[in-house]
N, C-alpha and C positions, 0 to 999 in steps of 0.2 A: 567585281571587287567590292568588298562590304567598306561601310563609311571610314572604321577605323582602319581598315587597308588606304584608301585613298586620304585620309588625315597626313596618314606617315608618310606616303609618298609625297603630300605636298611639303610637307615638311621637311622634306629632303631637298626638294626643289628649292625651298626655300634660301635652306643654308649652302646649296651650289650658288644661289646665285650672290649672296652674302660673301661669298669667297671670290667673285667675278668682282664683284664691285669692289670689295680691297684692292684686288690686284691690280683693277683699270684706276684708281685712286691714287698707289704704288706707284703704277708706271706717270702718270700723267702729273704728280706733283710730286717735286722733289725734294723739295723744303719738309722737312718734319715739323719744325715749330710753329709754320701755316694755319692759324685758326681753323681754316676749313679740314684740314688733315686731323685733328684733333678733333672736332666735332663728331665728323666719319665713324672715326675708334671707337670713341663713345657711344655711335647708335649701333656701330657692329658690335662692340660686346655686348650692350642691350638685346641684341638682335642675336646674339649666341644666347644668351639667357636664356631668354623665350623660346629659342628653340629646345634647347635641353628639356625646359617645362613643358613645353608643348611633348615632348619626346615621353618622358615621364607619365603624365597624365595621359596620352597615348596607351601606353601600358598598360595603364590603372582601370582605364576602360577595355581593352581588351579581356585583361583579367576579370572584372565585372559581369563582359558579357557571357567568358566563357560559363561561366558560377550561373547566371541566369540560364544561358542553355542547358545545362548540367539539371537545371532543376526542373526544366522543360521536357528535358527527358524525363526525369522520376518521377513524373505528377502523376503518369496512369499507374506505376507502379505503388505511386504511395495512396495513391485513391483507390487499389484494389485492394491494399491493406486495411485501411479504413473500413471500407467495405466489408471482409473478411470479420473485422475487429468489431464491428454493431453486430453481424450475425452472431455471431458468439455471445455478446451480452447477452442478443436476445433468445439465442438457448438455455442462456444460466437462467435467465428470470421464473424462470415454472420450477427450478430445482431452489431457486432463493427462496421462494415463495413455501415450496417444501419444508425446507428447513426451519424458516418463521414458525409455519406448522407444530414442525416437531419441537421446535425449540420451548413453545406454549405448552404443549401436551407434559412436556419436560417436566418444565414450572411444574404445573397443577397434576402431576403425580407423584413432585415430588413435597409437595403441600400434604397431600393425601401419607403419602409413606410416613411423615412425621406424625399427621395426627393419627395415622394408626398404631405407631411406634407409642408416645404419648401413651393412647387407652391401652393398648397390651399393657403397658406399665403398673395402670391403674387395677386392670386386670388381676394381675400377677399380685398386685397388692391385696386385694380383695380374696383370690384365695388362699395367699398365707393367711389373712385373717378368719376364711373359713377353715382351713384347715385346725388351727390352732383351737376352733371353737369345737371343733369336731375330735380334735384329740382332747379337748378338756372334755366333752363331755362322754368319750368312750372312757377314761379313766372312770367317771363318777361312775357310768353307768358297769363298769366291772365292778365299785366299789359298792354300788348299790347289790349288784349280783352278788359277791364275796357275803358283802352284811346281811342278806335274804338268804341266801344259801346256810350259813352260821344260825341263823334264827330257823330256819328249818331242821337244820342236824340240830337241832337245842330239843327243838318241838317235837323231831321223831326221838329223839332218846330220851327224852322227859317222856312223851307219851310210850316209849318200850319200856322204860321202865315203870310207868305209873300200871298197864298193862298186865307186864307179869306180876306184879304183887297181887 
């Protein structure tokens, strides 16, 4: 019998005997208004009190132990979750670590993408302005052609005509 088994049975004992003693108290004094009858009462209900409390707290410990057994039990199961639950961290660590990795390379290509982005800008800027110079000077340079060409048909019909005279 475990301690809180043998509590309750004393405890029972107790209040049998609590009920012997009223009754041999009963039979053997017959006057109620007896000091000593009056006393008696008084430590028997004291003496029910305490046993209820003692009954109670009975309980309260029993309930406690069973909670402690309870957890006595689950200890290897919750230590093998534990267990389970650091291996797994210590799987993720080389894929966190990874990702750090990639996470940097991230960053600094996409540092890179901007400043590349940026100079194509500058680029794209640079040959609108070659362009522009290069049609200004394909214009001249027809116009120069046109004025050369005009001055040549001057020079060959000036000199076809000086010619045939």
């Amino acid at each position: 019998m475990n301690s809180t088994g043998a509590d309750a049975a004393l405890i029972t004992a107790i209040a049998g005997l609590i009920g012997v003693v009223v009754y041999v108290v009963n039979y053997y004094i017959k006057r109620p208004e007896d000091i000593r009858v009056a006393s008696i009462q008084k430590d028997l209900d004291k003496s029910r009190g305490e046993v209820d409390y003692l009954s109670k707290r009975n309980k309260e410990l029993e309930s406690n132990l069973a909670d402690a057994t309870q957890v006595l039990l689950d200890f290897p199961k919750l230590k093998e979750q534990v267990s389970q639950l650091q291996k797994e961290v210590e799987d993720l660590r080389p894929r966190v670590m990874e990702y750090e990795k990639l996470t940097k390379q991230y960053v600094d290509l996409k540092k890179d993408y901007e400043t590349l982005q940026y100079r194509c800008k500058e680029l794209e800027i640079q040959v609108k302005s070659y362009k522009d110079i290069l049609v200004e000077a394909v214009a001249k340079s027809k116009d120069l052609i046109e004025d050369g060409t005009s001055k040549h048909e001057d020079t060959n019909t000036t000199g076809q005509s000086s010619a045939s005279s």
